[in-house]
N, CA and C atoms as an extended XYZ file, in Angstrom:
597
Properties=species:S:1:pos:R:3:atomname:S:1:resname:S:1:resid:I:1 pbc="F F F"
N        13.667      123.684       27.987 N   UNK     1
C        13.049      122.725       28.904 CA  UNK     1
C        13.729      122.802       30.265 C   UNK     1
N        12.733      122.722       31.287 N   UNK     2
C        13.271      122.165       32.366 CA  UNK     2
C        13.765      121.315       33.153 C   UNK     2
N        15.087      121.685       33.460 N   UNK     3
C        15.119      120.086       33.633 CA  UNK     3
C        14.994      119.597       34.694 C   UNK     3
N        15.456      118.032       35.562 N   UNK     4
C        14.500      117.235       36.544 CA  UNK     4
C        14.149      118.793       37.924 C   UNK     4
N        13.349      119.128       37.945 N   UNK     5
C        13.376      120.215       39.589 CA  UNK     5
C        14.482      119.921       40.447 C   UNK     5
N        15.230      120.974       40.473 N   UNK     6
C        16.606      120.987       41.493 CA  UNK     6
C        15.249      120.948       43.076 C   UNK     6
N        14.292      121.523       43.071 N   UNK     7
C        13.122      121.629       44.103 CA  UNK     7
C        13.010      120.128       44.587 C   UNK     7
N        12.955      119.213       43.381 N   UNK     8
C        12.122      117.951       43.978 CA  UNK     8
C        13.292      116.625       44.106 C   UNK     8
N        14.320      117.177       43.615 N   UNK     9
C        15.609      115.806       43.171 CA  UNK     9
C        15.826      115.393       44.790 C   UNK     9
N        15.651      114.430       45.431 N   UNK    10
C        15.536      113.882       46.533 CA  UNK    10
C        17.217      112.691       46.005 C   UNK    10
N        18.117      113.430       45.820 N   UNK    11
C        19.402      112.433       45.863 CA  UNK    11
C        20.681      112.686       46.749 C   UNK    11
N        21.004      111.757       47.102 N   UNK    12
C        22.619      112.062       48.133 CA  UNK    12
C        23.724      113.121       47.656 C   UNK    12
N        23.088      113.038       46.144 N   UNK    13
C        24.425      114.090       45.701 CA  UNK    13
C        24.566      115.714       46.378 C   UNK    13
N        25.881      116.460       47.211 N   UNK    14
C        25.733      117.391       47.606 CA  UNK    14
C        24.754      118.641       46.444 C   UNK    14
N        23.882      119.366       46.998 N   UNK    15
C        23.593      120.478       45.824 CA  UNK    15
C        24.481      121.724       45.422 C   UNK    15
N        25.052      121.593       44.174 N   UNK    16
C        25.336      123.056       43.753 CA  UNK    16
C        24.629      124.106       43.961 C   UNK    16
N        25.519      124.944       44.188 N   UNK    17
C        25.448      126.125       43.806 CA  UNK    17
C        24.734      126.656       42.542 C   UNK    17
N        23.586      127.005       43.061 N   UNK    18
C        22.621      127.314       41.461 CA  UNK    18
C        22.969      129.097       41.190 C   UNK    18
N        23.299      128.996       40.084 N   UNK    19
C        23.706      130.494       39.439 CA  UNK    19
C        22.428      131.530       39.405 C   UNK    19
N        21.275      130.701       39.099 N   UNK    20
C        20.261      131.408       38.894 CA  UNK    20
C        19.899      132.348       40.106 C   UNK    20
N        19.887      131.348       41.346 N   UNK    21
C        19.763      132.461       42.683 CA  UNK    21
C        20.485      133.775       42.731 C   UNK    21
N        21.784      133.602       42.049 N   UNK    22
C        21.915      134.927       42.111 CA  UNK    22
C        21.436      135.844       41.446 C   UNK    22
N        20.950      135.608       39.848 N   UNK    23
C        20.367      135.979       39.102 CA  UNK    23
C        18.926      137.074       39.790 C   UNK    23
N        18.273      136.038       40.282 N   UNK    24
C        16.785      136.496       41.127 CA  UNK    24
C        17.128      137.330       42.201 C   UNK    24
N        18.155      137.332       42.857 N   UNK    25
C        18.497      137.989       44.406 CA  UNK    25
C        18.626      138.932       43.311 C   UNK    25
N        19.961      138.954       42.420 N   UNK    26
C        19.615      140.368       41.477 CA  UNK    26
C        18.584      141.267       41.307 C   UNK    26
N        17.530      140.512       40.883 N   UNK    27
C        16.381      141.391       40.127 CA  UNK    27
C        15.665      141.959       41.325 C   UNK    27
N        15.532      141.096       42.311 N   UNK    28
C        14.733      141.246       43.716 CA  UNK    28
C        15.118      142.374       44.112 C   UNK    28
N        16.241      142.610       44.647 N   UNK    29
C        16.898      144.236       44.599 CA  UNK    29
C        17.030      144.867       43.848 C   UNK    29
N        16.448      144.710       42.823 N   UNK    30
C        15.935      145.951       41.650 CA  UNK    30
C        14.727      145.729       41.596 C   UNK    30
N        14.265      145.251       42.054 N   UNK    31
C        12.053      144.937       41.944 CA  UNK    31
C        11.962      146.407       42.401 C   UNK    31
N        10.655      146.766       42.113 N   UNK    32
C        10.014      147.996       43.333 CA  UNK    32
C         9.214      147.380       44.796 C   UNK    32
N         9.155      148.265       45.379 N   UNK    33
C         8.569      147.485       46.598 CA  UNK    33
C         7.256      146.821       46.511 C   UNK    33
N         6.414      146.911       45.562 N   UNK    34
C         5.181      146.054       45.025 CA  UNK    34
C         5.415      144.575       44.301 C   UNK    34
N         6.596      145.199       43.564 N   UNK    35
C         6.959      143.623       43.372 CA  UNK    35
C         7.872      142.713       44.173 C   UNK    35
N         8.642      143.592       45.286 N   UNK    36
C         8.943      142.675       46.783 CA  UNK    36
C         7.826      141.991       47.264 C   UNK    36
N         6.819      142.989       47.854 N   UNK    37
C         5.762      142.108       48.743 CA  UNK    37
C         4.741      141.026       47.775 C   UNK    37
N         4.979      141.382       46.628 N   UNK    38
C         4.489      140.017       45.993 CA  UNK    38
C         4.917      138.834       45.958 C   UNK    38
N         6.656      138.996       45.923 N   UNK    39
C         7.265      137.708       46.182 CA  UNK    39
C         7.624      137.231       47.748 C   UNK    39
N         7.186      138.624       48.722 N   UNK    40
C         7.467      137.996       49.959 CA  UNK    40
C         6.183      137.471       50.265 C   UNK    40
N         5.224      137.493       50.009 N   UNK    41
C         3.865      136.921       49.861 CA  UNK    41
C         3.884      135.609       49.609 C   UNK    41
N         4.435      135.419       48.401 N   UNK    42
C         4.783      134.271       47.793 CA  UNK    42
C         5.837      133.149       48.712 C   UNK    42
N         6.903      134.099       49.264 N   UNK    43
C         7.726      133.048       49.876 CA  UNK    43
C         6.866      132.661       51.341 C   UNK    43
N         6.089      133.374       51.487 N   UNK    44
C         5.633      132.555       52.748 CA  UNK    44
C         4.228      131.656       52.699 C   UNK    44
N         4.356      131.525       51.576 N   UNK    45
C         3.327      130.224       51.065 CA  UNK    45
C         4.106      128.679       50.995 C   UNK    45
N         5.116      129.010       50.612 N   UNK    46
C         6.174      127.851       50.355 CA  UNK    46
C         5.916      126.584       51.962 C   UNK    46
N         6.036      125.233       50.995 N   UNK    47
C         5.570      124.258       52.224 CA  UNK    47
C         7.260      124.238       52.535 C   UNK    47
N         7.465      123.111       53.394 N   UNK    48
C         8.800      122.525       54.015 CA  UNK    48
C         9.555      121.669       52.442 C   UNK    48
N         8.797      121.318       51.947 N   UNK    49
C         9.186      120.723       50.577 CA  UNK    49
C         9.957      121.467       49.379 C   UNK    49
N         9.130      122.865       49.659 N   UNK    50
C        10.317      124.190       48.240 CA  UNK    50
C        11.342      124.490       49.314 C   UNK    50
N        10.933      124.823       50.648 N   UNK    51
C        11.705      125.539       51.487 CA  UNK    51
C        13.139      124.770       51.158 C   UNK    51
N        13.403      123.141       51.258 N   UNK    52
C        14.741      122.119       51.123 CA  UNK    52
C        15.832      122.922       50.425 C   UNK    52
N        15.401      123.224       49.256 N   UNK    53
C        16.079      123.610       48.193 CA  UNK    53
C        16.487      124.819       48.414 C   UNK    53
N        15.982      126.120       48.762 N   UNK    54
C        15.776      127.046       49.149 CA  UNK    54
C        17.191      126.765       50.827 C   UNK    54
N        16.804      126.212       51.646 N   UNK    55
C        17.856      126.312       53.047 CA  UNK    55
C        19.158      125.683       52.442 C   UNK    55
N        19.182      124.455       51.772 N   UNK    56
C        20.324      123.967       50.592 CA  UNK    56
C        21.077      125.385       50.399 C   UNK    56
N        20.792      126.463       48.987 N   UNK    57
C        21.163      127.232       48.431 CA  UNK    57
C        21.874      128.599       49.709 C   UNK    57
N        20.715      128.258       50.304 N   UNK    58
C        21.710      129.464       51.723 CA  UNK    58
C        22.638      128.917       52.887 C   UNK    58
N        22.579      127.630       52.915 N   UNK    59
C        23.823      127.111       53.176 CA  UNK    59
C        24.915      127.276       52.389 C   UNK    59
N        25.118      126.767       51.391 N   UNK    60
C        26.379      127.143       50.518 CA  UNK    60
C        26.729      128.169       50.226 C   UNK    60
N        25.890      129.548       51.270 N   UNK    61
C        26.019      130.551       51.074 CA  UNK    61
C        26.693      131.454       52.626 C   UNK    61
N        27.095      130.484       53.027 N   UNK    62
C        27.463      130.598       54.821 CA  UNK    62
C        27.110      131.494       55.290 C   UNK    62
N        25.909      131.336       55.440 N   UNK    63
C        25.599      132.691       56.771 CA  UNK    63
C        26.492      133.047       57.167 C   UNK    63
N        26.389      134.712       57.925 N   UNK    64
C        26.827      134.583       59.071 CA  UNK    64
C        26.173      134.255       60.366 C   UNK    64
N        26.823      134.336       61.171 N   UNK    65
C        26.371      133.969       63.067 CA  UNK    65
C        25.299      134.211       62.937 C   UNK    65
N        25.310      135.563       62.647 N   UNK    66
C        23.640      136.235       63.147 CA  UNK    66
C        22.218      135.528       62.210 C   UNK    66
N        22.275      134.321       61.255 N   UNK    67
C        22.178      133.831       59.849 CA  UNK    67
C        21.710      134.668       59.132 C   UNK    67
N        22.368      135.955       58.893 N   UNK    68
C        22.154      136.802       57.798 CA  UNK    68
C        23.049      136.716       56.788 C   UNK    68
N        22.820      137.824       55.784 N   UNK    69
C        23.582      137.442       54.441 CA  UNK    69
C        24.183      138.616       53.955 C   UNK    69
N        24.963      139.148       53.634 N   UNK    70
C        25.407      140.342       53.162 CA  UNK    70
C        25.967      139.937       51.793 C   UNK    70
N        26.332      141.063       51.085 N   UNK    71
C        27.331      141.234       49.896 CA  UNK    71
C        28.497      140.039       49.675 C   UNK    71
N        29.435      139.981       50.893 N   UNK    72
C        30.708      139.238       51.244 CA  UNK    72
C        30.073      137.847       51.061 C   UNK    72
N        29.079      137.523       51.251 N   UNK    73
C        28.610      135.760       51.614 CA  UNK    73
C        28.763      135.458       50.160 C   UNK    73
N        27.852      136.120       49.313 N   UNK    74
C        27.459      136.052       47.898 CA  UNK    74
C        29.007      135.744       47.336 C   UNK    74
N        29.669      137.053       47.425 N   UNK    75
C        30.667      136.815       46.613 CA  UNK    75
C        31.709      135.474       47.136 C   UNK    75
N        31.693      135.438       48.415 N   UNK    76
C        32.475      134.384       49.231 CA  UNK    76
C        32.301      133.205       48.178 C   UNK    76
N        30.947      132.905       48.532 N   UNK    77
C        30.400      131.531       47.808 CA  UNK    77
C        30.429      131.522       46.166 C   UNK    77
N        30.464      132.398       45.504 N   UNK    78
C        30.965      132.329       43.864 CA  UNK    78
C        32.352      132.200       43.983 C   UNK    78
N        33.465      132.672       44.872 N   UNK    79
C        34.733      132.136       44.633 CA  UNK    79
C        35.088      130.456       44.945 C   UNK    79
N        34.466      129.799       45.933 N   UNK    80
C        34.507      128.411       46.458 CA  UNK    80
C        33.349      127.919       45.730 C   UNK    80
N        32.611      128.208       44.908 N   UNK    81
C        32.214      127.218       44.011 CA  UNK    81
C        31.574      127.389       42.729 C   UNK    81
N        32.114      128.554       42.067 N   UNK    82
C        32.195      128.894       41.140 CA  UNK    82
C        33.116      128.009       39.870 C   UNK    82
N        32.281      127.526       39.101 N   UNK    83
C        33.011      126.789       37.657 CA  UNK    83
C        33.436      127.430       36.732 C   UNK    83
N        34.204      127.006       35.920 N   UNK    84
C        34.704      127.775       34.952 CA  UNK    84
C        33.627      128.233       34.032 C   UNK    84
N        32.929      127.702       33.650 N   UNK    85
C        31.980      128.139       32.929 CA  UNK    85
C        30.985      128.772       33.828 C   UNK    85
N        30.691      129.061       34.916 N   UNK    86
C        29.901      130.053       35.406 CA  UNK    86
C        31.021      131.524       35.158 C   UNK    86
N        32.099      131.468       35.050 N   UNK    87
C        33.156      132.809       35.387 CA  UNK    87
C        32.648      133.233       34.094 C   UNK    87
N        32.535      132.517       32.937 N   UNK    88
C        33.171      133.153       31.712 CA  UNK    88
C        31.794      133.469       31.278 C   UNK    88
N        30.346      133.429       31.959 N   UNK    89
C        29.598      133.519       31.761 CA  UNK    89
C        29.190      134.802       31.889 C   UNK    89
N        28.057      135.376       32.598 N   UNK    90
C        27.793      136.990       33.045 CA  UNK    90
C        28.188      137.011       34.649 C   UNK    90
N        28.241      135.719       35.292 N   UNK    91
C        28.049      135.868       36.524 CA  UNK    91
C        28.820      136.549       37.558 C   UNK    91
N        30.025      137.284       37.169 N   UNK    92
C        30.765      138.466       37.485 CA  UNK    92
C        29.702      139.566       37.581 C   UNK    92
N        29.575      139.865       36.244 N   UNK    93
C        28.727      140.915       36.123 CA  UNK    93
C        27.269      141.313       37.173 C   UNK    93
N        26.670      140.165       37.123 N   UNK    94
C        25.560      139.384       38.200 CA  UNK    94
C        26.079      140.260       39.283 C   UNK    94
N        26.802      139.571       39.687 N   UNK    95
C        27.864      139.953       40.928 CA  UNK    95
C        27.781      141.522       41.293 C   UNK    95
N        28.594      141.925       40.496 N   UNK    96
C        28.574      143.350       40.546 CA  UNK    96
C        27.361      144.094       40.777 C   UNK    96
N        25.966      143.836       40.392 N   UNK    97
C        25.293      144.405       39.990 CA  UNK    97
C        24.300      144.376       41.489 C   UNK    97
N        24.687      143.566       42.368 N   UNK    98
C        24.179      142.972       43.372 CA  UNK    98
C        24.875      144.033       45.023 C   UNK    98
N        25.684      144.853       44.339 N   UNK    99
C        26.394      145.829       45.088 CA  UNK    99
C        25.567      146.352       46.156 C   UNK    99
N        24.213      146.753       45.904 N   UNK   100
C        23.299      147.299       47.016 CA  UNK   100
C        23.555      146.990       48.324 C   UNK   100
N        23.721      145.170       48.245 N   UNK   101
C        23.561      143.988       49.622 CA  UNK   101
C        25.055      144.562       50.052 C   UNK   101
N        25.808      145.535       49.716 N   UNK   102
C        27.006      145.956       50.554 CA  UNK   102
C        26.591      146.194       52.039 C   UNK   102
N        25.874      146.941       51.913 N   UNK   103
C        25.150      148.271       52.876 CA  UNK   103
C        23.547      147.630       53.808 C   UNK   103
N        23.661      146.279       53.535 N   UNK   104
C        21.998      145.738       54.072 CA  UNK   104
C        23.059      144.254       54.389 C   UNK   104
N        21.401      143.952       55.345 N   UNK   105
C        21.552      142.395       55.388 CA  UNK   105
C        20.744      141.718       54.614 C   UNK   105
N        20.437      140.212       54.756 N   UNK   106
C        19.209      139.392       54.394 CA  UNK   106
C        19.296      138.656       55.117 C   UNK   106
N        17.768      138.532       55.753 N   UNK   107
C        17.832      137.331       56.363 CA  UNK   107
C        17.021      135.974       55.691 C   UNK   107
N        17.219      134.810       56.354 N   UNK   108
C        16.960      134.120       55.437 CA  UNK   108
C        15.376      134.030       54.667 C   UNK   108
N        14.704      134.459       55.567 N   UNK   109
C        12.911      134.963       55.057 CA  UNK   109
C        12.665      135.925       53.983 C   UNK   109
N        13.750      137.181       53.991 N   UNK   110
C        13.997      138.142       52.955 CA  UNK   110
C        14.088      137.123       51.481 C   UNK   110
N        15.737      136.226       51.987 N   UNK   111
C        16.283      135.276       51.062 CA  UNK   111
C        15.236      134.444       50.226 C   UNK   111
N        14.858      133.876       50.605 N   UNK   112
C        13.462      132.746       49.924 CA  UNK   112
C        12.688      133.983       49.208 C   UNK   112
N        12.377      135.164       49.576 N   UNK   113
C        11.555      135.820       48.712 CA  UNK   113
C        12.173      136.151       47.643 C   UNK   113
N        13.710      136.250       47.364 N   UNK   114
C        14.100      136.732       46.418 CA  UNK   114
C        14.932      135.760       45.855 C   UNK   114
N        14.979      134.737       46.113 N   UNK   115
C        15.442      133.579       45.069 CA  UNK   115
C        14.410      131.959       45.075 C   UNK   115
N        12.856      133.161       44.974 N   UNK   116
C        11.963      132.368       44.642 CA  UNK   116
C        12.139      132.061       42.995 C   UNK   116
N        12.284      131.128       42.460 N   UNK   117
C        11.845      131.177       40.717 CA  UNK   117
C         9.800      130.885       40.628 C   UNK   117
N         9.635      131.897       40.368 N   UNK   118
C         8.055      131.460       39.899 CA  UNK   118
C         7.978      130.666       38.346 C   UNK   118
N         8.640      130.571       37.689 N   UNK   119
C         8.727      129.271       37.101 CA  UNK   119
C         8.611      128.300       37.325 C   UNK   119
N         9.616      128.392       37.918 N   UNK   120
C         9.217      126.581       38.482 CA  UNK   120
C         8.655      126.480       39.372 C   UNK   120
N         8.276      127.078       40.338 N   UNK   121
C         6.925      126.967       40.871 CA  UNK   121
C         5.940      126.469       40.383 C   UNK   121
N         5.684      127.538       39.206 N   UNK   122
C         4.173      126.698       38.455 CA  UNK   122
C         4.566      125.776       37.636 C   UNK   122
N         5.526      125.175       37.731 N   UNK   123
C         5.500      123.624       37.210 CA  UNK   123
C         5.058      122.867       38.483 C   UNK   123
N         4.825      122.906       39.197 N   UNK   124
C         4.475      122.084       40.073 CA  UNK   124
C         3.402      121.782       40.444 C   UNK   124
N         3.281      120.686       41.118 N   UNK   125
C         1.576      120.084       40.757 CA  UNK   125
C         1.449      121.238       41.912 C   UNK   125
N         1.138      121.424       42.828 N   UNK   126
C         0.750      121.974       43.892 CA  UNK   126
C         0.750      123.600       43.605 C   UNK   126
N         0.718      124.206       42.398 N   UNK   127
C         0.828      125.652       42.318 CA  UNK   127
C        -0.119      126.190       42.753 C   UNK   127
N        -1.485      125.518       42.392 N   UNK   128
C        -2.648      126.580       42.033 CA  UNK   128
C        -2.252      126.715       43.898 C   UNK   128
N        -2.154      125.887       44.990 N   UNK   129
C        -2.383      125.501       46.330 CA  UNK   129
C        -1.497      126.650       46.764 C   UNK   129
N        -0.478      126.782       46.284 N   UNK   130
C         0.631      127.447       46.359 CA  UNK   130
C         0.269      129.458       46.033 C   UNK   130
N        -0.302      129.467       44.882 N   UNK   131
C        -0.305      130.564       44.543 CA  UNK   131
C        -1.421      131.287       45.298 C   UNK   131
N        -2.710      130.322       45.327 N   UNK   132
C        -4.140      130.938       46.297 CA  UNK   132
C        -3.672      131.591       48.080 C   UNK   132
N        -2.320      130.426       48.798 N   UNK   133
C        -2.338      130.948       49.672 CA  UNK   133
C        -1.247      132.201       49.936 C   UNK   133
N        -0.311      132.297       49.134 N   UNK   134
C         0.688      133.828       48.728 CA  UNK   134
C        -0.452      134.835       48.780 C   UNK   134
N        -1.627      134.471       47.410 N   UNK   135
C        -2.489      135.254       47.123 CA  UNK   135
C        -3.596      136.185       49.027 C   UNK   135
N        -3.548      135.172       49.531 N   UNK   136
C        -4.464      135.436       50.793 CA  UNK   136
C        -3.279      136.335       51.414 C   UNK   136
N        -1.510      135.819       51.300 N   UNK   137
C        -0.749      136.783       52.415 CA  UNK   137
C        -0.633      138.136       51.583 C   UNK   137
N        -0.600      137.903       50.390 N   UNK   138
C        -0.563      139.242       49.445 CA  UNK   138
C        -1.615      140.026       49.968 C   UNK   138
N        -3.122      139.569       50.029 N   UNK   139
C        -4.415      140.240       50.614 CA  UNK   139
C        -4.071      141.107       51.940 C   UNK   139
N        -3.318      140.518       52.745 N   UNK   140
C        -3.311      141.004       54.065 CA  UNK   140
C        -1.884      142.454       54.525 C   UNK   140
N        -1.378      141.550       53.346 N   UNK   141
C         0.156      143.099       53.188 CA  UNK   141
C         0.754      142.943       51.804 C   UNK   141
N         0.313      143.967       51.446 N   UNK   142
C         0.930      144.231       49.815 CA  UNK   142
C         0.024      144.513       49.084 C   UNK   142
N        -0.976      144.409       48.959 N   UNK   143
C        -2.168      144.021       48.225 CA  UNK   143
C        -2.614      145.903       48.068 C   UNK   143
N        -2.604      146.665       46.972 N   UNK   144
C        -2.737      147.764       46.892 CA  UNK   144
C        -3.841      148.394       45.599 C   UNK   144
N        -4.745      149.408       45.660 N   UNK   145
C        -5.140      149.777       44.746 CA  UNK   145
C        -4.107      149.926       43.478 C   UNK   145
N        -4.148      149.850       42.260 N   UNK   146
C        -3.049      149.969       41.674 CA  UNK   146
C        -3.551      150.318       39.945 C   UNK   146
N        -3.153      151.125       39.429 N   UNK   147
C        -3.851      152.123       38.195 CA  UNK   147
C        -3.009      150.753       37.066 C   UNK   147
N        -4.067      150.770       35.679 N   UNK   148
C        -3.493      149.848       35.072 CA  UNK   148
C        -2.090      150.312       34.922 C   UNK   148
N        -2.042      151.709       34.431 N   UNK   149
C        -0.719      152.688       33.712 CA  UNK   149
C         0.377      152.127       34.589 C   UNK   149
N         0.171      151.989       36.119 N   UNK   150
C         1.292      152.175       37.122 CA  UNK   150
C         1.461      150.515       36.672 C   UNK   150
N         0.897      149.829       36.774 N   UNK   151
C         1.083      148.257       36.607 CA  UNK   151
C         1.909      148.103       35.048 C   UNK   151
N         1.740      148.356       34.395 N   UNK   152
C         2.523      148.248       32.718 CA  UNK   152
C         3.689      148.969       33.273 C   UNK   152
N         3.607      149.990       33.801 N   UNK   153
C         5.336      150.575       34.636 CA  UNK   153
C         6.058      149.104       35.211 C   UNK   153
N         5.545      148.919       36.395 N   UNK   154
C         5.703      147.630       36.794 CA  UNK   154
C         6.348      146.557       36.659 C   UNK   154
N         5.724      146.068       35.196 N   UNK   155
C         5.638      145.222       33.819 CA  UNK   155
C         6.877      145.785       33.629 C   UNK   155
N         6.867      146.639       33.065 N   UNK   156
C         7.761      147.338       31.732 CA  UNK   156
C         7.469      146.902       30.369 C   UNK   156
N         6.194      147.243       30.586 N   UNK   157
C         5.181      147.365       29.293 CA  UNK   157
C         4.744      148.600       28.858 C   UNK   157
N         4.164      148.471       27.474 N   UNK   158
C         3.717      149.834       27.702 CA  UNK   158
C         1.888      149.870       26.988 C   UNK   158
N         1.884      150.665       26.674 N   UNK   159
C         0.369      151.222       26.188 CA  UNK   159
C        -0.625      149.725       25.764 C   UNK   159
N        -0.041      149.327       24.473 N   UNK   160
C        -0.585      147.881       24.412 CA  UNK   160
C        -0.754      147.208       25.103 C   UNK   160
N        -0.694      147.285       26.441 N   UNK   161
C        -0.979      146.010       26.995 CA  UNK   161
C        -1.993      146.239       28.035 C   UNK   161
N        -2.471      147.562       28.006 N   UNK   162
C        -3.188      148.148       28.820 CA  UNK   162
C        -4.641      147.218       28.844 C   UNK   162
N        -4.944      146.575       27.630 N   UNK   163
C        -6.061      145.920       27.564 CA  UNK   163
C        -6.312      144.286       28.111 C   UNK   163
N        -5.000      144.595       28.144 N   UNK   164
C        -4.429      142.949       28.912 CA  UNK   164
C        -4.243      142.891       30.725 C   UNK   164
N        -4.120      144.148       30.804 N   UNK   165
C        -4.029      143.851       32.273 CA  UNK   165
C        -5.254      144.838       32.542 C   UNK   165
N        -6.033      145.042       32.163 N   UNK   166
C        -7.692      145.161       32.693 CA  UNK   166
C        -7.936      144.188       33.590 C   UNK   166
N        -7.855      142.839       32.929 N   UNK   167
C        -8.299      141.509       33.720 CA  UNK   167
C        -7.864      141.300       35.413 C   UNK   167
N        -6.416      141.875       35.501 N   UNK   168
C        -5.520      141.482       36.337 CA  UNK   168
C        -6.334      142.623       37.474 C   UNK   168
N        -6.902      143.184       37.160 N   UNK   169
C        -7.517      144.109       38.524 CA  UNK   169
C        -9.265      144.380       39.133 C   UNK   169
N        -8.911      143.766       39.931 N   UNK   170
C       -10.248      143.668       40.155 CA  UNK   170
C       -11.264      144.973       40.590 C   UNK   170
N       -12.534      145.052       39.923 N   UNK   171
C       -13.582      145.945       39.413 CA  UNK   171
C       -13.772      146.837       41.042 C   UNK   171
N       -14.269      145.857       41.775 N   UNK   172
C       -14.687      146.507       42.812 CA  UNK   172
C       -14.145      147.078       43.512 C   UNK   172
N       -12.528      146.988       44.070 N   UNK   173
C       -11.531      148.060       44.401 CA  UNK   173
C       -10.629      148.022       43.794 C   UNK   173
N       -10.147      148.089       42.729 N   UNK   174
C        -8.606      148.769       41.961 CA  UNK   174
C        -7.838      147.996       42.692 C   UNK   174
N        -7.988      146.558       43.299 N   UNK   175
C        -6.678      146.402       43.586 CA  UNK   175
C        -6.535      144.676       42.466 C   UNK   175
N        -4.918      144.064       42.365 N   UNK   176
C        -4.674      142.975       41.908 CA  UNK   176
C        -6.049      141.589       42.259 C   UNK   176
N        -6.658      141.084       41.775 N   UNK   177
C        -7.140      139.946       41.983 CA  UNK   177
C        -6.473      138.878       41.974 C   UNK   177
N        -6.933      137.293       42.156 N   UNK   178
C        -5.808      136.072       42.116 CA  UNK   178
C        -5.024      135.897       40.646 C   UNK   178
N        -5.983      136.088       39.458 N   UNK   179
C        -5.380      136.095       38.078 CA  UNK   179
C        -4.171      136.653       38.051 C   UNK   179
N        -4.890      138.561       38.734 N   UNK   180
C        -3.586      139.017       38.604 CA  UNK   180
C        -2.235      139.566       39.321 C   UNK   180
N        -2.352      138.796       40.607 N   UNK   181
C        -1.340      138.196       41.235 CA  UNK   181
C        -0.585      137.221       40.501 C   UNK   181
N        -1.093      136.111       39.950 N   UNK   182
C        -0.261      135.234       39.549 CA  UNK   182
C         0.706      135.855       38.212 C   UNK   182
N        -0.200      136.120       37.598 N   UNK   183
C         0.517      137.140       36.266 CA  UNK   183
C         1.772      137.982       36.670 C   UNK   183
N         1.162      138.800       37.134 N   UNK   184
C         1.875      139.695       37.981 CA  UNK   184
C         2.979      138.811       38.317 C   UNK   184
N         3.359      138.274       39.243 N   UNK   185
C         4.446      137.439       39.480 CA  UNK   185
C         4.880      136.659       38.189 C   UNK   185
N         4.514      136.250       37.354 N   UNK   186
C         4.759      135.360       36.273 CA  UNK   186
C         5.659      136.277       35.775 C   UNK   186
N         5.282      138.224       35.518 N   UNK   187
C         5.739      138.552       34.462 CA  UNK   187
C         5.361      138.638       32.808 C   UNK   187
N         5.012      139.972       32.246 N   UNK   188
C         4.875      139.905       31.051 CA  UNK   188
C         5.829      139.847       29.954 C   UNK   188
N         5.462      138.856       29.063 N   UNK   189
C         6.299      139.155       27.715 CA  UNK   189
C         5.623      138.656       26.732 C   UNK   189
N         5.404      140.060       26.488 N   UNK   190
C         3.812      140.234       25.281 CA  UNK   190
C         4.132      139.203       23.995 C   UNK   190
N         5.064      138.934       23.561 N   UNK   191
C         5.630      138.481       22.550 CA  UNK   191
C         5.201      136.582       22.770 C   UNK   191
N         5.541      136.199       24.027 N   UNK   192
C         5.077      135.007       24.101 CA  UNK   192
C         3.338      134.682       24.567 C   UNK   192
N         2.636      134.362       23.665 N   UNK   193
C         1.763      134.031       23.933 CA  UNK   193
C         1.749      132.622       24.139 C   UNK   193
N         2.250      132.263       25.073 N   UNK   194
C         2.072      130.890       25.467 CA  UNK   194
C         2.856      129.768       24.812 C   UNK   194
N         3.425      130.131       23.925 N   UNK   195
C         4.216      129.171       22.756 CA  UNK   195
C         5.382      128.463       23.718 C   UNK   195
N         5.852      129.312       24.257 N   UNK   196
C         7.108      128.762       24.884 CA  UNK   196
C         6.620      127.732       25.751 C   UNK   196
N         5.512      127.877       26.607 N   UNK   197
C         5.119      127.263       27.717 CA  UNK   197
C         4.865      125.916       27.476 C   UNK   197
N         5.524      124.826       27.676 N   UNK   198
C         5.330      123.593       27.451 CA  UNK   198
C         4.796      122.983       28.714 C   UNK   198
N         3.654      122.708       29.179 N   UNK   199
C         3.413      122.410       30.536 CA  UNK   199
C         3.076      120.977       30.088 C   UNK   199
């Protein structure tokens, strides 16, 4: 379960440091570039309301001057507020694995795309609002013909599921439709058919 939205908690208490962002900045720099512009699509749908949480998390992440983000910020900010139980956890490892951002920046527009959670996103009343207009910036950059085969790559699915993401592409040009944009961003895991999903 999820618990209360770190997105919506409107309280005085300073916000932690959420582990998960690093988690997602992780994967984000291991996405392929189709699944970047899906989530940079996505982050620029975000109202002033996800954004809170989102400028929160890159504060405690001290820019620098220029408000970009490198390697050093990341790790900076896991030593000053890192818990014991985040250490003994993977989040070293996390860490490490995040090595790329040595050699790059982020700025904070990059940032929001890659420590979007689309989870909790679609817990939110406002998704479908949310996902239709990503879906329109996806239309305008990112938005690509795309073979089912290359999409189960994608995924990291394989053959079986080929019949499942038929849906996700639309007939008239080979490219993602809104279904399967959202999917697509959701992520497959053939195994859950919905069981987990407690909405």
């Amino acid at each position: 379960m999820l618990a209360a939205h770190p997105w919506l908690q409107d309280d005085s208490r300073p916000i932690p440091l959420d582990i998960l962002i690093y988690k997602l900045v992780k994967s984000y720099l291991n996405a392929t570039p189709f699944k970047r512009a899906a989530l940079k699509a996505l982050s620029k749908a975000l109202t002033e309301d996800e954004l809170v949480y989102l400028r929160a998390q890159f504060g405690l992440l001290e820019p620098n001057r220029d408000g970009s983000m490198s390697f050093d910020n990341f790790r900076k900010a896991l030593e000053r507020n890192a818990t014991d139980a985040m250490m003994e956890s993977r989040v070293p490892d996390v860490l490490n694995s995040m090595e790329s951002l040595a050699y790059r920046k982020m700025t904070f527009e990059e940032f929001c795309a890659a420590a979007i959670s689309t989870h909790q996103l679609e817990a939110l009343e406002g998704w479908e609002q949310i996902a239709s207009t990503a879906f329109e910036h996806f239309e305008q950059e990112g938005n690509r013909v795309i073979s089912i085969e290359e999409l189960a790559r994608e995924l990291n699915v394989g053959p079986s599921a080929y019949s499942l993401l038929k849906d996700w592409v639309r007939n008239s040009d080979g490219k993602l439709s809104l279904l399967g944009y959202t999917k697509f961003l959701h992520g497959v895991t053939l195994r859950s058919t919905n069981t987990r999903h407690h909405h």
